[in-house]
N, C-alpha and C positions, 0 to 999 in steps of 0.2 A: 599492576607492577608494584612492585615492594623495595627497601633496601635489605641490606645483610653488610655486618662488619667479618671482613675476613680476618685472618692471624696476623698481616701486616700492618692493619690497623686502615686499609683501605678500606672505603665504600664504593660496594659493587651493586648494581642495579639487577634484579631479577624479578621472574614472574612470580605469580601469588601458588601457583603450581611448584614452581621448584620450592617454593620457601616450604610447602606444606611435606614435600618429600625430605626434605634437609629437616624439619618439626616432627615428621609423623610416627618417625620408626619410636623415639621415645614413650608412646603413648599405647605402645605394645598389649595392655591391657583393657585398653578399649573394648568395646563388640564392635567386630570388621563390618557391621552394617551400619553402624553410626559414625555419626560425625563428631567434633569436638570444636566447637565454634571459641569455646573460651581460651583454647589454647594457642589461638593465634592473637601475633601482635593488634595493640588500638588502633592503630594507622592503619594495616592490613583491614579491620572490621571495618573501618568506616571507610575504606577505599571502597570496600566492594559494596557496602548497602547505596553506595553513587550509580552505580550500574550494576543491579544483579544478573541482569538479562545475563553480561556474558562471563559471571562469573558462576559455572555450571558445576556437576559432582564431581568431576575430575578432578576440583582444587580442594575436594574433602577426601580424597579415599585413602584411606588405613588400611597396610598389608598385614595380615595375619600374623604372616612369617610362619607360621605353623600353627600349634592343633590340630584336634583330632577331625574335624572335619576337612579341614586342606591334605591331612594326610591320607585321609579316602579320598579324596580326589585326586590326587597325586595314581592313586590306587590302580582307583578308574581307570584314568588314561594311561596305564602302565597295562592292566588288562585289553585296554582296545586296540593300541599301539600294537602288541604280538602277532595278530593280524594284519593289520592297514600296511603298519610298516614291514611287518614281518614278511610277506608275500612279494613286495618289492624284495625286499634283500634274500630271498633265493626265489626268485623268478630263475635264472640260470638255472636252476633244479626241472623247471616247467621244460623250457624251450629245449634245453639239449635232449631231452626224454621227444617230444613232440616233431623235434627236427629228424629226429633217426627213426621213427616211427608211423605216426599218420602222414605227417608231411614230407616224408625221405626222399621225394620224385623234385619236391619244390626247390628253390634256389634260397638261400640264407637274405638275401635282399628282401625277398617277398615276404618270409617269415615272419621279421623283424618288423614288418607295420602290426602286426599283430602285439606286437611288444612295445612298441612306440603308442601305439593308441591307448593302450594299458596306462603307461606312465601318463602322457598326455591329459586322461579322460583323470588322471587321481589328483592330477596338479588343477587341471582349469576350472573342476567342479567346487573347490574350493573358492571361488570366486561367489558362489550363490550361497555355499555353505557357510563360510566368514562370516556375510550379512548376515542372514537369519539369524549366526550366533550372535554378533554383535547385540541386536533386537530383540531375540528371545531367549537363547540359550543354548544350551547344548542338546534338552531330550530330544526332539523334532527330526534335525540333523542327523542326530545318530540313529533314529529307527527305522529312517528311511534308508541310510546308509547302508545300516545292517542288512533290512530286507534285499537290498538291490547287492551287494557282496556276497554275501552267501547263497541266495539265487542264482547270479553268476558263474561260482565257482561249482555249484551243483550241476547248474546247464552245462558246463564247460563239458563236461564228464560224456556226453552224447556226441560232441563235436567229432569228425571227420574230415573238415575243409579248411581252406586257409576264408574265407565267407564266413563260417559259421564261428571260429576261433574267433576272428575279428568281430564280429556282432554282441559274442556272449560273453568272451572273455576281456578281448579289448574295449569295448560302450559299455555293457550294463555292469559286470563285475569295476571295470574303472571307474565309471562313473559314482557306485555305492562304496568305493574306497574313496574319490574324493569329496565325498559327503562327510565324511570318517574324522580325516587326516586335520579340517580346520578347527574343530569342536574342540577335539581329543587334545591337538598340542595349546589351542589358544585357553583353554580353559586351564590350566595350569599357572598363569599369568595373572590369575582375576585374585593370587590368592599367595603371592610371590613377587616381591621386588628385588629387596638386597641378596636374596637366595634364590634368585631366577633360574639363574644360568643349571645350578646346583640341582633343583630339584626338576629344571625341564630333563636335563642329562636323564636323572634318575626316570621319567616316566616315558622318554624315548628311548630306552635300555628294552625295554621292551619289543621295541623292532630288532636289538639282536638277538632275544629269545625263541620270537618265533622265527629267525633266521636262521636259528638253531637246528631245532628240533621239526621246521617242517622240514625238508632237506632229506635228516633224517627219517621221518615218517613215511616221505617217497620211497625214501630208497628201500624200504622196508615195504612197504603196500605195492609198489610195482611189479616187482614180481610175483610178489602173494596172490592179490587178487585183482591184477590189471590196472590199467591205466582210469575206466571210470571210477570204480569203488574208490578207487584213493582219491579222488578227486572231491566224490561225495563226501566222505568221510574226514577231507580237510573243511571241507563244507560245515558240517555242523558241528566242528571243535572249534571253531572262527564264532558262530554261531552261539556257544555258552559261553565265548570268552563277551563278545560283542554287549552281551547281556549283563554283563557284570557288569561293563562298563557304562551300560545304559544307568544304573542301577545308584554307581558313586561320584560320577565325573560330572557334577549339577554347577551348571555356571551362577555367582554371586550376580545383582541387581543392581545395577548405576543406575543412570537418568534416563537411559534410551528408552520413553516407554511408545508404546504402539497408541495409535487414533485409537479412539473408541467405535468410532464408523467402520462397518466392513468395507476393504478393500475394495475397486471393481479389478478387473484384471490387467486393465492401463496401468493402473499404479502400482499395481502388484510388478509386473513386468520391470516397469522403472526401480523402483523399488531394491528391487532382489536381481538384477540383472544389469539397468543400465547405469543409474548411480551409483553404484556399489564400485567400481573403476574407480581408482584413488589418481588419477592422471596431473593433479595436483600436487603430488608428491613428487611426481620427475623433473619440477620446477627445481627440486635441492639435488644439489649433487649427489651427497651423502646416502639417498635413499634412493636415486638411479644408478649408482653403482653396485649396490649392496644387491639392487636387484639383478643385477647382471653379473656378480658374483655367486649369488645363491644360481643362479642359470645356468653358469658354465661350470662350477664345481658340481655339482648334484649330477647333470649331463655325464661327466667324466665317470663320477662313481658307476652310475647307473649302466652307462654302456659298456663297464667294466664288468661289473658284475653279471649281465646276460650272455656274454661272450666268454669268461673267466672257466666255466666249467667244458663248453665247446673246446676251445681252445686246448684243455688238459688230456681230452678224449685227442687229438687229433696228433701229440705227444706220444700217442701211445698208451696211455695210461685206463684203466679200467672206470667204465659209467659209477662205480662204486667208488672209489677214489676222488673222482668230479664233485661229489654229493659231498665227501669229507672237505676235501678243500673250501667248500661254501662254509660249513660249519666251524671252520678254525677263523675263518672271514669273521664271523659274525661271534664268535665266541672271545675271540682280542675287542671286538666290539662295544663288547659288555665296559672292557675297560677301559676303552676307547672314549666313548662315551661319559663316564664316571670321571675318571680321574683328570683329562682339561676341562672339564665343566669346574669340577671344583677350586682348578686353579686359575681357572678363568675370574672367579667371584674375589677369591680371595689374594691375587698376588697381579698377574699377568694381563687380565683384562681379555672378554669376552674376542672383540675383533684382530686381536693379535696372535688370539690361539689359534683362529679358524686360519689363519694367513700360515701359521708354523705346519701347520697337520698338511694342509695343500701343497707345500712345501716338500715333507714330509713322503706322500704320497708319491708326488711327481717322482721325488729320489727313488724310490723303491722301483717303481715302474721301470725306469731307465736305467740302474744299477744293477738290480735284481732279475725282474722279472724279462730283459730284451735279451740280456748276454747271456743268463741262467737257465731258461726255462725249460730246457731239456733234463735237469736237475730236476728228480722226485724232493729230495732232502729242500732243497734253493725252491723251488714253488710252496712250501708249508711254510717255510723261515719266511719268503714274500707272503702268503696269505694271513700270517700273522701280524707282522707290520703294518702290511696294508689295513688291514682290520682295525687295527689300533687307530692310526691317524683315522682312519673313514668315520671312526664311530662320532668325533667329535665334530666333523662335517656336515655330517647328520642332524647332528641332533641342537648345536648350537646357532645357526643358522635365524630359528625364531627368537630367538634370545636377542639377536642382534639388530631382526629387522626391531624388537619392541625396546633394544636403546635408543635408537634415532626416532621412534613413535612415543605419542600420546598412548594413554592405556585404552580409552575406551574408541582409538582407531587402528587398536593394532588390528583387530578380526578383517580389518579392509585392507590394510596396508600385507599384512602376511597372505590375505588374498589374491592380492596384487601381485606382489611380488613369484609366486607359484603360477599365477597366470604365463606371466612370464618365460619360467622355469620350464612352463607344460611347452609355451613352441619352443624352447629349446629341445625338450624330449625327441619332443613328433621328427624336430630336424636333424638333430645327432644322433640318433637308435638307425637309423635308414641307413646314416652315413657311413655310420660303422658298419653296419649289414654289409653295402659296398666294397668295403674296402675288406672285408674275410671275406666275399663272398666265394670265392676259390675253394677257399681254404687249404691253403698253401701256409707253410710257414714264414714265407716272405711276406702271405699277407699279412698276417697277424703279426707281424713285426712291425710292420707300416702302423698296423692299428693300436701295438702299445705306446709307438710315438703319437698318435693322437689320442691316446686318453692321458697324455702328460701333458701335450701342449693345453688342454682342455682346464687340469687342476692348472698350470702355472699361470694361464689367462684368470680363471678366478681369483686366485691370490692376489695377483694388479690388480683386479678390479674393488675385491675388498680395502686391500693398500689406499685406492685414492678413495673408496669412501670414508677411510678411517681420517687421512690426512685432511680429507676437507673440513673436519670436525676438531682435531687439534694439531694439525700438521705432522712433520714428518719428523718430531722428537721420540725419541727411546722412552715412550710413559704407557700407565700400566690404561687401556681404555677397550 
């Protein structure tokens, strides 16, 4: 523990950690792999030569802020992100093609685990992937990712059954997306503090890119040359993106190093599976709420978006029309994304954005999208909207679990936290299945009120973790 004299001329008690964050940004010219021992106060040196034990690299690390190598990382995970994220955000491009086609006889209930497991397998597997980065880094994670994602979506292409959909596209395609998803976004982190929020935004822009243009690629390859070829052929354009990002996205080194002993596979298992549960953290409020906020806002989006293109065909409206609406989704996205990150860092505060966007959203859903939707014109103007609030949803989420975290536990904590997020998937994709299953317009009506009620419970939930961290004052956090 340290002091610090504030601008009232009080003395306030803090840790050797924050003192070093409130010291470090100054020293901007450092090498981000080193330390600067002489830059801290005498009192601070000689606090900690008393117990080095637990005074670890966390209370040396220096953010880059930028450079050229953080900008290729940045890079990186802006190229792996088009994929990972990208295939989440037009999945509705998959299911509505697959619902009126192989599976036309099945019921919309049954479908949706195929979809649910999808989300599920890309949130939980990040649980194993987190650790490993935390420990080794990002190459490992992502090659295996890769292999297991693009394999998937390859195999997907031969499917026929609601069995074989579930097997290939829901376990192994999900599982190598959430191999993907903890590398990709935590490695951004390792090389960003005061420009977090700013440059995660920037390298989760990438999940609206390829929100974009796969969409369009479907709508375009589906009729050309069927339902596999397009399938392949997202296959290995995921595939040269994956690789780029194997190639820039290299996690920086702290203290975590591994035994020199090889592993047996007891410890391995503990290890990478049952330690890696931050279950410690649901002791603070601030970080069980958050988690339960990333849970039921990501829930809302997601079950919005697999049913959003359904929903337009059933309107009336042309499979080709469905496919645009994705694309104007994920195209406000871009700047969804970009622009509350940026006012997140510099004016308004990270946890306040995400609470305005859910906000935000919910309004649209229930203004727009319940009373309107038979409105071609009113479905663009909502998919635009929506888009915009979504992107910031999206993408600031790890920003926020790594305010309330240490740096070198975010990889567990933002594990955690999408563990989470994943049973909320497996359990809200079903629910909504349910409730269109009809597919009546009454159903879907019922089902836009519960994708509002879904963002307005995140927002509470975000609210009291913000509150329990500086209460319920109008301040920028």
């Amino acid at each position: 523990m340290g002091t610090i004299n504030n601008k009232s001329g009080r003395t306030t008690t803090v840790s050797t950690y924050e003192l070093d964050q409130v010291q470090g940004h100054s020293q901007a010219q450092l090498n981000p792999f080193q330390t600067n021992h002489s830059a801290k106060p005498e009192s601070i040196r000689e606090l900690s030569n008393l117990n080095e034990e637990e005074t670890t690299a966390k209370d040396e690390i220096i953010y880059p802020e930028g450079g050229l190598q953080a900008y290729l990382v940045v890079f990186g995970s802006f190229m792996g992100l088009i994929p990972a994220f990208g295939l989440i955000n037009s999945i509705g491009a998959i299911e509505s093609y697959v619902s009126t086609h192989q599976l036309s006889q099945v019921s919309t209930s049954t479908i949706s685990w195929i979809f649910s497991l999808f989300t599920f397998m890309s949130s939980a597997a990040g649980i194993f992937s987190g650790a490993f980065f935390d420990r080794q880094g990002a190459f490992y994670p992502l090659c295996i990712g890769t292999v297991l994602f693009c394999g998937g979506l390859i195999g997907t292409a031969n499917c026929t059954t609601v069995a074989q959909f579930i097997m290939v596209f829901g376990v192994i395609c999900g599982l190598g997306n959430g191999m993907l998803i903890s590398p990709l976004v935590g490695v951004v982190a390792h090389y960003f503090d005061r420009k977090r929020a700013t440059y995660s935004s920037v390298a989760t822009t990438g999940g609206s890119v390829g929100g974009i243009i796969f969409p369009l690629i479907l709508k375009k390859l589906y009729p050309a040359v069927g339902f596999a070829w397009a399938m392949r052929a997202l296959g290995f354009i995921c595939l040269g993106l994956l690789t780029i990002a194997i190639t820039f996205a290299k996690a920086r080194k702290f203290n975590t190093e591994e035994p020199k002993e090889k592993m047996t596979w007891k410890q391995f298992i503990r290890t990478y599976f049952l330690d890696v549960f931050d279950y410690r953290g649901f002791k603070e409020t601030k970080f069980t709420f958050c988690a339960l906020g990333v849970c039921l806002s990501e829930s809302s989006l997601i079950v919005s978006s697999i049913y959003f293109p359904s929903y337009a065909i059933k309107r009336g409206f042309s499979e080709s029309t469905s496919y645009l609406l994705i694309t104007v989704v994920n195209s406000t996205g871009i700047l969804g994304r970009y622009i509350p990150g940026y006012l997140a860092d510099k004016f308004v505060g990270r946890f306040n954005i995400v609470i305005l966007m859910l906000l935000g959203c919910a309004a649209c859903s229930l203004i727009l999208w319940l009373p309107f939707g038979y409105s071609l014109p009113i479905l663009y103007v909502y998919a635009a909207l929506y888009g915009f609030f979504s992107g910031a949803i999206l993408s600031l989420p790890p920003v926020c679990c790594g305010q309330i975290s240490k740096t070198e536990e975010f990889g567990k904590r933002y594990a955690t936290t999408y563990l989470i997020t994943s049973c909320g998937f497996i359990a809200m994709i079903p629910v909504g299945g349910v409730i269109v299953d009809k597919g009546q317009i009454s159903n879907y009506n019922g089902f836009i009120g519960f994708v509002a009620a879904l963002a307005l419970s995140g927002a509470a939930c975000y609210a009291i973790s913000r509150s329990s961290v500086v209460g319920w004052k109008l301040k920028k956090f």
